[in-house]
PDBQT receptor file of N, H, CA, C and O in Angstrom, charges set to zero:
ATOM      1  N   UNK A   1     -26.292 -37.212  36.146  1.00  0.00    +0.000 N 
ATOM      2  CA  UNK A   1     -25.855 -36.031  35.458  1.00  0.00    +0.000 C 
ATOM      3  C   UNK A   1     -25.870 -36.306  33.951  1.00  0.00    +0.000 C 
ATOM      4  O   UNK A   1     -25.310 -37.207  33.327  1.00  0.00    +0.000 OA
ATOM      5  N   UNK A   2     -26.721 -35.217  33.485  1.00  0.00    +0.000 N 
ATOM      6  H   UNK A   2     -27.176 -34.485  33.992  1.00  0.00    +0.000 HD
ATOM      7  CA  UNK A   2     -26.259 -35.722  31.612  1.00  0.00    +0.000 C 
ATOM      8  C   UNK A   2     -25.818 -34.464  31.118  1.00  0.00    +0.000 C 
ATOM      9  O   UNK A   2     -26.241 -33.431  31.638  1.00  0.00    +0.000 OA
ATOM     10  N   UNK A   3     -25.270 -34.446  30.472  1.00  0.00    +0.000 N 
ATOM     11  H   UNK A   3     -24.926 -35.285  30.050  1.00  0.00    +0.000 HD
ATOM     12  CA  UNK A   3     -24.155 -34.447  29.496  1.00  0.00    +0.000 C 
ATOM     13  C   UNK A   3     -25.324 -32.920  28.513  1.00  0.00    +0.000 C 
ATOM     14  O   UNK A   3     -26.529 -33.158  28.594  1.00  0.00    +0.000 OA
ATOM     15  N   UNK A   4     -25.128 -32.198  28.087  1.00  0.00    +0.000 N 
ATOM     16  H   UNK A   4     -24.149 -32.005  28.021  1.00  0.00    +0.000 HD
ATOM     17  CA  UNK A   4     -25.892 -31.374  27.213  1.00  0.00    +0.000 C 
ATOM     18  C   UNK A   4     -24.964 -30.717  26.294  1.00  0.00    +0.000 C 
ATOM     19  O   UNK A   4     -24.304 -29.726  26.607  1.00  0.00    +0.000 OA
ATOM     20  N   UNK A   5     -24.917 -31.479  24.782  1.00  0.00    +0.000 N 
ATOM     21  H   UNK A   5     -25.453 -32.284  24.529  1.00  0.00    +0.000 HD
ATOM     22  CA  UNK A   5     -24.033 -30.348  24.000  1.00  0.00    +0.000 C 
ATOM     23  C   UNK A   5     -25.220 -30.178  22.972  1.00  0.00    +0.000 C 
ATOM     24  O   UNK A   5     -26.023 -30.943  22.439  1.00  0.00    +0.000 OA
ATOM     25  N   UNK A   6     -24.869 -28.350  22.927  1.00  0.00    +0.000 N 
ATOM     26  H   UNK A   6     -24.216 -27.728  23.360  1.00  0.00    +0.000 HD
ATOM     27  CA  UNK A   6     -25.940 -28.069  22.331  1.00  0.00    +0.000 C 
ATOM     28  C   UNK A   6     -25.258 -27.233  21.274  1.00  0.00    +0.000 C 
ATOM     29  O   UNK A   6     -24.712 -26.189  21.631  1.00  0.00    +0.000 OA
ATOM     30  N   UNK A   7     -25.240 -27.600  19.998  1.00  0.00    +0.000 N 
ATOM     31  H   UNK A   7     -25.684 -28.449  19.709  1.00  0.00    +0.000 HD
ATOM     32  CA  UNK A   7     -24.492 -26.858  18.623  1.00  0.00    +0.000 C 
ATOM     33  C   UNK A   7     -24.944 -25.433  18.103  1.00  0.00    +0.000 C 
ATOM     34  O   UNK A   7     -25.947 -25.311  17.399  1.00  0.00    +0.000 OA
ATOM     35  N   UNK A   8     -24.485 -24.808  18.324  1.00  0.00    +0.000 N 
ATOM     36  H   UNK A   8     -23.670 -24.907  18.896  1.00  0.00    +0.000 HD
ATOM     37  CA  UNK A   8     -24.913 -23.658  17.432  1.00  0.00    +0.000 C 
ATOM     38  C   UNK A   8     -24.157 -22.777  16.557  1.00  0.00    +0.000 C 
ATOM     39  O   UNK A   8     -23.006 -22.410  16.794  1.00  0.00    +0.000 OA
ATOM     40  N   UNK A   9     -24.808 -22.463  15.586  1.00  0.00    +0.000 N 
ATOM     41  H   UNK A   9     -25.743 -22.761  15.393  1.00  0.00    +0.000 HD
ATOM     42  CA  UNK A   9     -24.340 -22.063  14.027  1.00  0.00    +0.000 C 
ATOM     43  C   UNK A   9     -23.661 -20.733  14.365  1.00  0.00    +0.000 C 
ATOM     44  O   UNK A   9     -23.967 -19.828  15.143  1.00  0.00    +0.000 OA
ATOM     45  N   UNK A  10     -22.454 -20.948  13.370  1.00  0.00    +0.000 N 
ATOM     46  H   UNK A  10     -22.206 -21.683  12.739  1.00  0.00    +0.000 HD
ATOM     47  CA  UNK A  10     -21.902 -19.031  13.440  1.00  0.00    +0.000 C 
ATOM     48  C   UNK A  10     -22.788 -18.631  12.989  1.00  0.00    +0.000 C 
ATOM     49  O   UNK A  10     -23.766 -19.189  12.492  1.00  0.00    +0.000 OA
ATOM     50  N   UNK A  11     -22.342 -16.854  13.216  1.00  0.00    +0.000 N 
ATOM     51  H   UNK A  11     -21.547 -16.400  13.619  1.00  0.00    +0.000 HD
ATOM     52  CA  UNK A  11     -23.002 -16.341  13.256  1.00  0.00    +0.000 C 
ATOM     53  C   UNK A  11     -22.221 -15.439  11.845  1.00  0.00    +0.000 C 
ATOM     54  O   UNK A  11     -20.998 -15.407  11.712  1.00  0.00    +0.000 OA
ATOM     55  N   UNK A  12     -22.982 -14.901  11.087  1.00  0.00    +0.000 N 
ATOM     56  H   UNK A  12     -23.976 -14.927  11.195  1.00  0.00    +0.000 HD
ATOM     57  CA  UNK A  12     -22.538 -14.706   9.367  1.00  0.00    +0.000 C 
ATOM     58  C   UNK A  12     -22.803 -12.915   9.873  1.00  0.00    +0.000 C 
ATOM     59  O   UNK A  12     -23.857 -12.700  10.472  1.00  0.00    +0.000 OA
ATOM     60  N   UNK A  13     -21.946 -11.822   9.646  1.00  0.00    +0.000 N 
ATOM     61  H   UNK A  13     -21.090 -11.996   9.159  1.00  0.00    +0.000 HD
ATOM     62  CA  UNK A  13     -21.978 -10.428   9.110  1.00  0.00    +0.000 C 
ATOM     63  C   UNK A  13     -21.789 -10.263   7.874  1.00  0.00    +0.000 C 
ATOM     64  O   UNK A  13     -20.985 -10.909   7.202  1.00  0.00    +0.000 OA
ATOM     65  N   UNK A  14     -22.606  -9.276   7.425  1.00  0.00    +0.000 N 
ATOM     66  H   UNK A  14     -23.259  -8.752   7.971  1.00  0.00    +0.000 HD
ATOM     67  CA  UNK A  14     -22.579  -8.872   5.607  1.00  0.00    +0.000 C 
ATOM     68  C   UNK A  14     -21.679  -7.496   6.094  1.00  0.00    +0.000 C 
ATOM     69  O   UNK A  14     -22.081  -6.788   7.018  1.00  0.00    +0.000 OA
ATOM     70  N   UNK A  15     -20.856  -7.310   5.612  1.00  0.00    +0.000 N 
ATOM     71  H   UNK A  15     -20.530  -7.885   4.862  1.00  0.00    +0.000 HD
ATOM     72  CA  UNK A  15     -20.012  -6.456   5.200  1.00  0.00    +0.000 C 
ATOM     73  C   UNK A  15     -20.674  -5.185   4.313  1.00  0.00    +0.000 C 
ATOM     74  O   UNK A  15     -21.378  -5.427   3.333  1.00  0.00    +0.000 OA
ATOM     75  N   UNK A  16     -20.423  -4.001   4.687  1.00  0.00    +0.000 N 
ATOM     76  H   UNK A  16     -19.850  -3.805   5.483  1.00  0.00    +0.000 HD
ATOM     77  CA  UNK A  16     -21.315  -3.108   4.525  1.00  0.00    +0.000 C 
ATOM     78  C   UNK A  16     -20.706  -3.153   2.133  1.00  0.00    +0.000 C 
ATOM     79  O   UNK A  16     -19.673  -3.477   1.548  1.00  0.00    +0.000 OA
ATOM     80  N   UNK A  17     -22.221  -2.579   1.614  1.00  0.00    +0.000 N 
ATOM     81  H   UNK A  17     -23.061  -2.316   2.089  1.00  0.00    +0.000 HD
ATOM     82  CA  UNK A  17     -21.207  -3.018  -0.161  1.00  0.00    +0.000 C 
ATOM     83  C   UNK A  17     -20.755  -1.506  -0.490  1.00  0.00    +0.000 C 
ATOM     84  O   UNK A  17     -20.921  -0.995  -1.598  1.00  0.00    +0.000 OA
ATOM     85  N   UNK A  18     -20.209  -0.905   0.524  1.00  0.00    +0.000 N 
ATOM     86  H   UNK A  18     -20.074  -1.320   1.424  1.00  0.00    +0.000 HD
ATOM     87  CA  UNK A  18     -19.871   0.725  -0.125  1.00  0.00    +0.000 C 
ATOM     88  C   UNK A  18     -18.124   0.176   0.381  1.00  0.00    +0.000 C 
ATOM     89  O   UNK A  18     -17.154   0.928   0.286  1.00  0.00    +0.000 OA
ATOM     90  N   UNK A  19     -18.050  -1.203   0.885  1.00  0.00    +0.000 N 
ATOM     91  H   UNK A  19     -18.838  -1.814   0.962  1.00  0.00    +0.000 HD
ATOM     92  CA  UNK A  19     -16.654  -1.131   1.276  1.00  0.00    +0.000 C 
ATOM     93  C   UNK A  19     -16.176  -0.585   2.549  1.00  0.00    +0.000 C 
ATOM     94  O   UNK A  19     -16.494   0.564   2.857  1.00  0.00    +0.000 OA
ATOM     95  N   UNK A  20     -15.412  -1.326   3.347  1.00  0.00    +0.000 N 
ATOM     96  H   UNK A  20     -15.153  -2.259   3.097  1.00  0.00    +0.000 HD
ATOM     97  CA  UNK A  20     -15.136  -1.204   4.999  1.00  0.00    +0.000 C 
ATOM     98  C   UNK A  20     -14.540   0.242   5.103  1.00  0.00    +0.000 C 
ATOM     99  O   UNK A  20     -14.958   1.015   5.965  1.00  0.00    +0.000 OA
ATOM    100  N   UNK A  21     -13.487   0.627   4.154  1.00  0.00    +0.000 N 
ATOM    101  H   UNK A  21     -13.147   0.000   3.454  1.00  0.00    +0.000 HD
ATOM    102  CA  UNK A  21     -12.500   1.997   4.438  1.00  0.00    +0.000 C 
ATOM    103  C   UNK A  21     -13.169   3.181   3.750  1.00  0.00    +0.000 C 
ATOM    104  O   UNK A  21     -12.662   4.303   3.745  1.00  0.00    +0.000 OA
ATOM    105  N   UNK A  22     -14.528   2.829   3.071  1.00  0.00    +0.000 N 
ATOM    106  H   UNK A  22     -14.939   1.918   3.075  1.00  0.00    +0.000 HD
ATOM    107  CA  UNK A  22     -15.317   3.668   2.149  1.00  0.00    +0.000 C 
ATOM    108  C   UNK A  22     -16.078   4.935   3.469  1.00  0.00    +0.000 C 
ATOM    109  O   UNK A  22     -16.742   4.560   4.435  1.00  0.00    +0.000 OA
ATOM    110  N   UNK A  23     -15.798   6.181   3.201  1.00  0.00    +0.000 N 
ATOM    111  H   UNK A  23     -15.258   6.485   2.417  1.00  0.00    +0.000 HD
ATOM    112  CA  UNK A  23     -16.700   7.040   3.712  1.00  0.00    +0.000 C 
ATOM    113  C   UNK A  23     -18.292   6.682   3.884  1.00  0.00    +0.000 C 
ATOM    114  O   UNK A  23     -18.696   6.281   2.793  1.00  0.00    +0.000 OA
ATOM    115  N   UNK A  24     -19.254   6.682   4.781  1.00  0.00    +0.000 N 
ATOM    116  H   UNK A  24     -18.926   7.008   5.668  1.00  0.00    +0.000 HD
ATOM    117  CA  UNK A  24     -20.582   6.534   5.373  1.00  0.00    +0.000 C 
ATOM    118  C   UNK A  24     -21.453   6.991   3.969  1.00  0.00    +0.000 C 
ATOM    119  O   UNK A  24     -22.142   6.381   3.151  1.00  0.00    +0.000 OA
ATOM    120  N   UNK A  25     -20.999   8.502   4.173  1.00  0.00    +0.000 N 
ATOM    121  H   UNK A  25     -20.439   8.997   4.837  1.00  0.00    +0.000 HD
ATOM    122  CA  UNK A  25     -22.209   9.407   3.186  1.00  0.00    +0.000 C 
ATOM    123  C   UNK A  25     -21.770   9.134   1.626  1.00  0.00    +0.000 C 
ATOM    124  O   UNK A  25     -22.453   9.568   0.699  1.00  0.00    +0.000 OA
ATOM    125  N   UNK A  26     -20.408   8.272   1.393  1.00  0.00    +0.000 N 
ATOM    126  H   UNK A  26     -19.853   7.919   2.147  1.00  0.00    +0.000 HD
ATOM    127  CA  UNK A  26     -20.380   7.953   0.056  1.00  0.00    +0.000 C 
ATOM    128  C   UNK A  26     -19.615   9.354  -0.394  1.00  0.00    +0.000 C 
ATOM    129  O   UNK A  26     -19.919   9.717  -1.531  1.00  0.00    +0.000 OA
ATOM    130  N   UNK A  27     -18.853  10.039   0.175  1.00  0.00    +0.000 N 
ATOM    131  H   UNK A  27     -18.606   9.744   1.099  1.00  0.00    +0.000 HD
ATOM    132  CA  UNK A  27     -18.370  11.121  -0.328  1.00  0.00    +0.000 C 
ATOM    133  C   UNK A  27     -16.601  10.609  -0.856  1.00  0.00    +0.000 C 
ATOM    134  O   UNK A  27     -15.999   9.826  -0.120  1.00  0.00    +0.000 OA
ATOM    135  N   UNK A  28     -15.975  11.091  -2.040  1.00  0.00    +0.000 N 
ATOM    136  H   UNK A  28     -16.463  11.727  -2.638  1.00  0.00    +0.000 HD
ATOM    137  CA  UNK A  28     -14.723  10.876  -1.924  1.00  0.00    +0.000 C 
ATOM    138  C   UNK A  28     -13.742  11.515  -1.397  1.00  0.00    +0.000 C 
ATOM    139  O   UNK A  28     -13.850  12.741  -1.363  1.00  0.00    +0.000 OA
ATOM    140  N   UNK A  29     -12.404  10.828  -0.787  1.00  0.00    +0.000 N 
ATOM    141  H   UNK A  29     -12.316   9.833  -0.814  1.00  0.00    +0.000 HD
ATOM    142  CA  UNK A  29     -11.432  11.792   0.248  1.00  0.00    +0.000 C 
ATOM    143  C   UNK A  29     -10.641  11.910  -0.980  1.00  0.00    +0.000 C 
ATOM    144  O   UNK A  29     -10.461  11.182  -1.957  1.00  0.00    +0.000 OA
ATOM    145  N   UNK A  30     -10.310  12.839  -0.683  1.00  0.00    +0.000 N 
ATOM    146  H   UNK A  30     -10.457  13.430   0.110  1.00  0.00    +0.000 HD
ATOM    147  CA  UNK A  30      -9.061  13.596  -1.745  1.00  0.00    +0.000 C 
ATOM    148  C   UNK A  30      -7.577  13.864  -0.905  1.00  0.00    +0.000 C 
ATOM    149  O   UNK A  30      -6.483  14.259  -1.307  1.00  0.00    +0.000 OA
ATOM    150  N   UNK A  31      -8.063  13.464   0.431  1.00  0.00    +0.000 N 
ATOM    151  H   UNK A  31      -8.951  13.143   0.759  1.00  0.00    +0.000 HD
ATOM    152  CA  UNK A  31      -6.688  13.887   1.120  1.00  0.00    +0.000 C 
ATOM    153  C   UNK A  31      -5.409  12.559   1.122  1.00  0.00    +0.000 C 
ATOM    154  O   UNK A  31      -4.292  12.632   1.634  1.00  0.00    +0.000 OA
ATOM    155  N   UNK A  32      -5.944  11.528   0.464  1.00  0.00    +0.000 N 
ATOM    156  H   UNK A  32      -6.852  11.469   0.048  1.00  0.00    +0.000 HD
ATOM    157  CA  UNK A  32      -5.315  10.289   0.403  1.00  0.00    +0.000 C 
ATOM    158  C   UNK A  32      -4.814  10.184  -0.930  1.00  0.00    +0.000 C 
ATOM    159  O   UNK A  32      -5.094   9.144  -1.527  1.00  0.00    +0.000 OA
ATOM    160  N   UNK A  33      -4.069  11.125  -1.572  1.00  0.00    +0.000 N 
ATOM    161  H   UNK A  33      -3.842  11.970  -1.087  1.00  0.00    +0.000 HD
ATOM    162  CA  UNK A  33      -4.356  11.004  -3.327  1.00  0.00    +0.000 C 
ATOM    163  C   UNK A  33      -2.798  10.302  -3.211  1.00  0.00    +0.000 C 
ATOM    164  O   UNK A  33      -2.044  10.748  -2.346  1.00  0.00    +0.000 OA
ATOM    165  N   UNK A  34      -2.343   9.213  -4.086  1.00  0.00    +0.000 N 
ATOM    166  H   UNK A  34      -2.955   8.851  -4.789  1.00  0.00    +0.000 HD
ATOM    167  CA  UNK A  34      -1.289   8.312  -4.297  1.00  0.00    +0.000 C 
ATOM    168  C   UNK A  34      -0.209   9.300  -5.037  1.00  0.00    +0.000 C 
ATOM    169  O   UNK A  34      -0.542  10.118  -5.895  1.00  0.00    +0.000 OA
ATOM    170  N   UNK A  35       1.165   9.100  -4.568  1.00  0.00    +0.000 N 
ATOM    171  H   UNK A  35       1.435   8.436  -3.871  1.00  0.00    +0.000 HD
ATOM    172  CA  UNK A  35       2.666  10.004  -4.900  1.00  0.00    +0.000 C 
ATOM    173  C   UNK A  35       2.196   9.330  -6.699  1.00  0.00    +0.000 C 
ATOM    174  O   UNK A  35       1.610   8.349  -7.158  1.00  0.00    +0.000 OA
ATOM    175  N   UNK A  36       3.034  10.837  -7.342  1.00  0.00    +0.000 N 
ATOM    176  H   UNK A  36       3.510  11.634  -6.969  1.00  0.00    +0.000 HD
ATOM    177  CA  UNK A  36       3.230  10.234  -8.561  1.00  0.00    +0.000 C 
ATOM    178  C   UNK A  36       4.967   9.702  -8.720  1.00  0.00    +0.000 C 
ATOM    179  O   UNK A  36       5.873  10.501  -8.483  1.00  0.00    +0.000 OA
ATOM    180  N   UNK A  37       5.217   8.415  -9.101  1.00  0.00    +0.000 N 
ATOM    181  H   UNK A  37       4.481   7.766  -9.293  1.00  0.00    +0.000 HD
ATOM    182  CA  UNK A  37       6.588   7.497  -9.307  1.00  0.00    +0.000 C 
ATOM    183  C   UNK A  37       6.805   8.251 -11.024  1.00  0.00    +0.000 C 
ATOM    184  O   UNK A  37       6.016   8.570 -11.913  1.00  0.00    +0.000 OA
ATOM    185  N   UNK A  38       7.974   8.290 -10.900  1.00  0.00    +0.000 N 
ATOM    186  H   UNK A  38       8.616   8.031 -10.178  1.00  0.00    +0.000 HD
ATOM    187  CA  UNK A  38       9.026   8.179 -12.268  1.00  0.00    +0.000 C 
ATOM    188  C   UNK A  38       9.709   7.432 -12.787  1.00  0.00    +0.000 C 
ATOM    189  O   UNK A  38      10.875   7.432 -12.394  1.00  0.00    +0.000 OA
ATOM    190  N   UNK A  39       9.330   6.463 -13.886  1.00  0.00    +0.000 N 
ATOM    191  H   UNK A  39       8.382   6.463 -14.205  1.00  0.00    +0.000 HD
ATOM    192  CA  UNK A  39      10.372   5.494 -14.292  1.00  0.00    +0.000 C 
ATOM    193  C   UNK A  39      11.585   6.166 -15.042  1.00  0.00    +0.000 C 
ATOM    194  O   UNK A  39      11.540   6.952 -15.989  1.00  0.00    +0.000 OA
ATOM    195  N   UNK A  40      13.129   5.450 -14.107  1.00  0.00    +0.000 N 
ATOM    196  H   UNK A  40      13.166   4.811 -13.338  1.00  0.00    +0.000 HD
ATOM    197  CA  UNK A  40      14.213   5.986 -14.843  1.00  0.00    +0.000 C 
ATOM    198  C   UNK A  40      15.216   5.155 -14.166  1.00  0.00    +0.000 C 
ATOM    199  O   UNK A  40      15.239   4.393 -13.200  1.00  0.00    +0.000 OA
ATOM    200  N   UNK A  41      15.981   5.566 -14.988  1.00  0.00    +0.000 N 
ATOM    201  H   UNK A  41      15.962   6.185 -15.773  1.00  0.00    +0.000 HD
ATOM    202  CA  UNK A  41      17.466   5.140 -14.633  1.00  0.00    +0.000 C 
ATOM    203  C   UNK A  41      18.444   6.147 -13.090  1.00  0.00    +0.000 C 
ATOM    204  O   UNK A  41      19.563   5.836 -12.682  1.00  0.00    +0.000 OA
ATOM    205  N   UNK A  42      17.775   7.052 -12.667  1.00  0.00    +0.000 N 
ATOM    206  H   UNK A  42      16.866   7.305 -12.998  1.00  0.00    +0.000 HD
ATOM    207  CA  UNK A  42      18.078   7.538 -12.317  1.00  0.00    +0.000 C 
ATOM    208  C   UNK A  42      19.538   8.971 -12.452  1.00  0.00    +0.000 C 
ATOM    209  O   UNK A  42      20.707   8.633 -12.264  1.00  0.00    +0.000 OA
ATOM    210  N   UNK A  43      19.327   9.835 -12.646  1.00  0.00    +0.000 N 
ATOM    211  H   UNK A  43      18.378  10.110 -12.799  1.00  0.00    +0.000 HD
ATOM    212  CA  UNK A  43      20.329  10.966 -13.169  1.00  0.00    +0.000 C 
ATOM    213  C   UNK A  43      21.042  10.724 -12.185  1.00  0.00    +0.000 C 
ATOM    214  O   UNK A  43      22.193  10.387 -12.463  1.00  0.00    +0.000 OA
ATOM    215  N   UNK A  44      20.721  10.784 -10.906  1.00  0.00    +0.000 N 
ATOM    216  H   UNK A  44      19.786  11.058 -10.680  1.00  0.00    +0.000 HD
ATOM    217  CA  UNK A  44      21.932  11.066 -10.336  1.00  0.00    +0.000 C 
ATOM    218  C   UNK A  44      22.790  10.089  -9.651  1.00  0.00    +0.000 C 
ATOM    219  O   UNK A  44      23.716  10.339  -8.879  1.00  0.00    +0.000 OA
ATOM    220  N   UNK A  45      22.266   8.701 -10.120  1.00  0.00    +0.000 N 
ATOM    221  H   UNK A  45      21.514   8.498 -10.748  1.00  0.00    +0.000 HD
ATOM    222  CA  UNK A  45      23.421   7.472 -10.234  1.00  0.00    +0.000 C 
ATOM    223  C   UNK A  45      24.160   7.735 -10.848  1.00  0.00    +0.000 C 
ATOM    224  O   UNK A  45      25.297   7.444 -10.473  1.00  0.00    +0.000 OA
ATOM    225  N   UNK A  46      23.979   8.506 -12.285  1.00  0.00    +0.000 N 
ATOM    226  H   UNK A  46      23.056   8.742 -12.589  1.00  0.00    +0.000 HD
ATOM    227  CA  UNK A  46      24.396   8.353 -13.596  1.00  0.00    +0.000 C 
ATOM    228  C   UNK A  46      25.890   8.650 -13.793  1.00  0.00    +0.000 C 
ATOM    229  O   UNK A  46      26.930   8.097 -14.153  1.00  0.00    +0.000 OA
ATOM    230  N   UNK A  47      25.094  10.650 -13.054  1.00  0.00    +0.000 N 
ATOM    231  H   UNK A  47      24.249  11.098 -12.762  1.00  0.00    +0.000 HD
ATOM    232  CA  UNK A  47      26.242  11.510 -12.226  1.00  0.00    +0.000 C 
ATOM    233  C   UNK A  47      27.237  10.903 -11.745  1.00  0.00    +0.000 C 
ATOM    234  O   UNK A  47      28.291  10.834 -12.377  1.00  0.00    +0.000 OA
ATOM    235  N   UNK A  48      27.051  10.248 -10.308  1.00  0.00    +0.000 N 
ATOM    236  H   UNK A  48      26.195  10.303  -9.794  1.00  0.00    +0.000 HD
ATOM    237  CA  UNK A  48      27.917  10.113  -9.489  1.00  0.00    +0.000 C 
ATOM    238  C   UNK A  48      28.954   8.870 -10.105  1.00  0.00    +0.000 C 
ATOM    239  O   UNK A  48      30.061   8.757  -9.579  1.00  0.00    +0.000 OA
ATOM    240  N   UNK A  49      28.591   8.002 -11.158  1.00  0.00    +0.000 N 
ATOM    241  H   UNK A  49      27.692   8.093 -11.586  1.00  0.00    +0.000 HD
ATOM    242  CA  UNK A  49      29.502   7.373 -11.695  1.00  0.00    +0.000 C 
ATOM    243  C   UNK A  49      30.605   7.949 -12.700  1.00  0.00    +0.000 C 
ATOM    244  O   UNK A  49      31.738   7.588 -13.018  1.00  0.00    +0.000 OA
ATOM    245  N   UNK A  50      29.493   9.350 -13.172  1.00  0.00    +0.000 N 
ATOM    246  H   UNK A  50      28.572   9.644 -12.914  1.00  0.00    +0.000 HD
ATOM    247  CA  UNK A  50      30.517   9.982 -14.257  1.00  0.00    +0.000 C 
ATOM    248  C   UNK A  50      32.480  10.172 -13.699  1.00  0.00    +0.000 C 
ATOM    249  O   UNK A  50      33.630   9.905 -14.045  1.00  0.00    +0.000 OA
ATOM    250  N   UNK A  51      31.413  11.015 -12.320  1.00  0.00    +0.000 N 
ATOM    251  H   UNK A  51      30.478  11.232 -12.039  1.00  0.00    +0.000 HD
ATOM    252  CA  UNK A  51      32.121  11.616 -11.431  1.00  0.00    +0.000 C 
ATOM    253  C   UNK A  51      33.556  10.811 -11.162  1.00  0.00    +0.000 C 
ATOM    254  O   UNK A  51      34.717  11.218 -11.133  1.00  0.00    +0.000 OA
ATOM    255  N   UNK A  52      32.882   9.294 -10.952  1.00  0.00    +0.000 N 
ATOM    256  H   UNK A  52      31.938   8.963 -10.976  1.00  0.00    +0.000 HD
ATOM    257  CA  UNK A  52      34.194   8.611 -10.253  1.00  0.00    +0.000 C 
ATOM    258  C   UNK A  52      34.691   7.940 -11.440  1.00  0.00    +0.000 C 
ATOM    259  O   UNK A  52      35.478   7.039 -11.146  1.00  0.00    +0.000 OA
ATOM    260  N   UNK A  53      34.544   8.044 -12.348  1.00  0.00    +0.000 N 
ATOM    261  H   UNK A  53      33.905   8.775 -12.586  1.00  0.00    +0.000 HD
ATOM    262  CA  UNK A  53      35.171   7.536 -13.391  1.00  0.00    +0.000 C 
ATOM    263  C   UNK A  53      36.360   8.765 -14.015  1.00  0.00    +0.000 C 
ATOM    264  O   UNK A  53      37.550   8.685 -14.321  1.00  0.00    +0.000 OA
ATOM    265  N   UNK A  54      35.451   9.782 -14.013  1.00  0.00    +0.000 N 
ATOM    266  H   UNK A  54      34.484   9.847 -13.765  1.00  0.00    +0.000 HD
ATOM    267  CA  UNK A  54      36.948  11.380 -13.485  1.00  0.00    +0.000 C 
ATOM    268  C   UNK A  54      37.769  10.960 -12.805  1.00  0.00    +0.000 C 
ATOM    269  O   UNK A  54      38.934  10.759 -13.148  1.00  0.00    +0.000 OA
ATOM    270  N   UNK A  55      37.374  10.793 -11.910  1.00  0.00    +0.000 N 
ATOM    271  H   UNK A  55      36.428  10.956 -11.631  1.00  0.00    +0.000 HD
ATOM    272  CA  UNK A  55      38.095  11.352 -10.572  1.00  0.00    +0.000 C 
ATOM    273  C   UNK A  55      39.548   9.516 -10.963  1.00  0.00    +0.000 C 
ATOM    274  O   UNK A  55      40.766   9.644 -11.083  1.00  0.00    +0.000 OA
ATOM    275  N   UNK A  56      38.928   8.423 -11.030  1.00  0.00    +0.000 N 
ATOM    276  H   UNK A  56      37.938   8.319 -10.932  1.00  0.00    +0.000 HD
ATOM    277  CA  UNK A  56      39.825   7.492 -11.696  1.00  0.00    +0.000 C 
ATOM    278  C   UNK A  56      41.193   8.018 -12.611  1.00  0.00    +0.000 C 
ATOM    279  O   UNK A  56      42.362   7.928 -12.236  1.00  0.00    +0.000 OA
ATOM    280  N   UNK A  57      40.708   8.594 -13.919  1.00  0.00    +0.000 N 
ATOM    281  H   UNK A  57      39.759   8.667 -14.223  1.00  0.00    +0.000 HD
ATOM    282  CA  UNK A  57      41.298   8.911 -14.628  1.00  0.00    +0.000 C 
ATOM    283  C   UNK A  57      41.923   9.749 -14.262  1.00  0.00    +0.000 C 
ATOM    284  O   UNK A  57      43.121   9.504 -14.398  1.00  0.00    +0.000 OA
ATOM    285  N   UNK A  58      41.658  10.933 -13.722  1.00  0.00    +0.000 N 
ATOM    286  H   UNK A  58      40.685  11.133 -13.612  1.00  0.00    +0.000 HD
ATOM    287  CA  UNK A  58      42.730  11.572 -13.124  1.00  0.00    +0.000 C 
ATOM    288  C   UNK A  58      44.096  10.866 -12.252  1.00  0.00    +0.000 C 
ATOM    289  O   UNK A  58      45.255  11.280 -12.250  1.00  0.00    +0.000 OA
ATOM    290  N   UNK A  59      43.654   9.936 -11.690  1.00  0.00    +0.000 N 
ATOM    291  H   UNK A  59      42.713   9.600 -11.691  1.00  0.00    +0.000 HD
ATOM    292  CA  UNK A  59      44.717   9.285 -11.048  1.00  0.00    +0.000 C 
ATOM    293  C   UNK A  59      45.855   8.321 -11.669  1.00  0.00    +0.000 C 
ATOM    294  O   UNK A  59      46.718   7.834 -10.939  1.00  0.00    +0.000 OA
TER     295      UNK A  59
């Protein structure tokens, strides 16, 4: 009995260059458009501290 190891090379895919999540026909989606963010301190932290800093003083 002999023994047969026989090596063979991976095997290499090119990745398509329009990009894996890219539409086929190259068209752009518009239905994926990113939230617009607001940098702030937030108002209505601001508020609710006013609030309990009242509501303190009153006491």
């Amino acid at each position: 009995m002999s023994a047969q190891n026989q090596r063979t090379s991976a095997k290499i895919f090119q990745f398509p260059a329009r990009g894996r999540f890219a539409p086929a026909n190259g068209a752009v989606q518009q239905d994926h458009a990113l939230p617009t963010v607001e940098i702030g301190s937030g108002w209505y932290h601001e508020e609710a501290m006013k609030e309990e800093q009242k509501a303190k003083a009153k006491h």
